[in-house]
N, C-alpha and C positions, 0 to 999 in steps of 0.2 A: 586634392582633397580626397582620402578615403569615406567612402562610404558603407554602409554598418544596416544588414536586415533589422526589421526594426524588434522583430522577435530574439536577436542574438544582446542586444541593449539591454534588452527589459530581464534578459535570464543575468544576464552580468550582474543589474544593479539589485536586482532581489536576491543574488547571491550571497549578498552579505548580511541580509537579517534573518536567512532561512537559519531553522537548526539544524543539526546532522540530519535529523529525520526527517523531516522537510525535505531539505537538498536529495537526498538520496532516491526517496519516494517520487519525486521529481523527474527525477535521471531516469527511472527506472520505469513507471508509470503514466510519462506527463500529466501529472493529475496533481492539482496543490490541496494541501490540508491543512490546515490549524495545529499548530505547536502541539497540543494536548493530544486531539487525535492522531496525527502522524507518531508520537511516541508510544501510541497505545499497538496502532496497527504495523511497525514497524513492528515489537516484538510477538505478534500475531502473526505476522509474514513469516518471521523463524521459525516458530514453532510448525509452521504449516510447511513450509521447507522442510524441515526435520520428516513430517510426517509422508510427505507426498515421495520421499526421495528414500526411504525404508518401502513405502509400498512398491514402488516401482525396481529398486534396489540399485537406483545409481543416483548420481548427486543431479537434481534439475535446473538448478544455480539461481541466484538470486532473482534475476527477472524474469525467471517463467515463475517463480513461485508470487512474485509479488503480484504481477496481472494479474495469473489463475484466482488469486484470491480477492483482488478488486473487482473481479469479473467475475466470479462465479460464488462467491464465501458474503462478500463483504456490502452490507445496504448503507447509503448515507441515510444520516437520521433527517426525517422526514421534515422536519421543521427547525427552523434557527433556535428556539428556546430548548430542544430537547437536552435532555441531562444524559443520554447513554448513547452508544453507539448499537447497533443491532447486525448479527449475522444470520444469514440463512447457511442451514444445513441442503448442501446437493441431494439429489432425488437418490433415492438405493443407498444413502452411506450412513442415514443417521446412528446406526449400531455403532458406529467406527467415528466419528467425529464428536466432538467435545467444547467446541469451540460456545462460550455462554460469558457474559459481561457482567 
């Protein structure tokens, strides 16, 4: 009998009703989100890729941008009934960031 960590089961079987954004956010973040939000913060992650990898002037690749911005960008909203998501602007950049829902 093979036997199977009980964390490699559960990513298998939730693999298949994640959406792209989901899964990837996933992969990349281990952090799960809601269909809505992960599609939202998903194209927030790019755009913050785009921007963080022109400042710096080389490409940072997908999972430095998505953490930097779960971790330092991005607030879960506070409460289950809320209707937005919310970002904070980092200390010293507000001139330079634009990021608003």
């Amino acid at each position: 009998m093979m036997f199977y960590p009980l964390e490699y089961v559960i990513d298998k079987t939730l693999e298949r009703s994640l959406s792209k954004e989901q899964w990837l956010l996933k992969k990349l973040t281990n952090k799960r989100f809601d269909a809505n939000e992960s599609r939202i913060l998903w194209n927030r992650i790019a755009d913050h890729k785009w921007y963080v990898s022109e400042r710096l002037g080389r490409d940072i690749g997908l999972k430095v941008a998505a953490i930097d911005f779960i971790e330092n960008i991005y607030e879960t909203p506070r409460r289950k009934g809320s209707s937005g998501m919310s970002f904070r602007i980092p200390f010293g950049t507000a001139e330079n960031m634009t990021y608003t829902t």
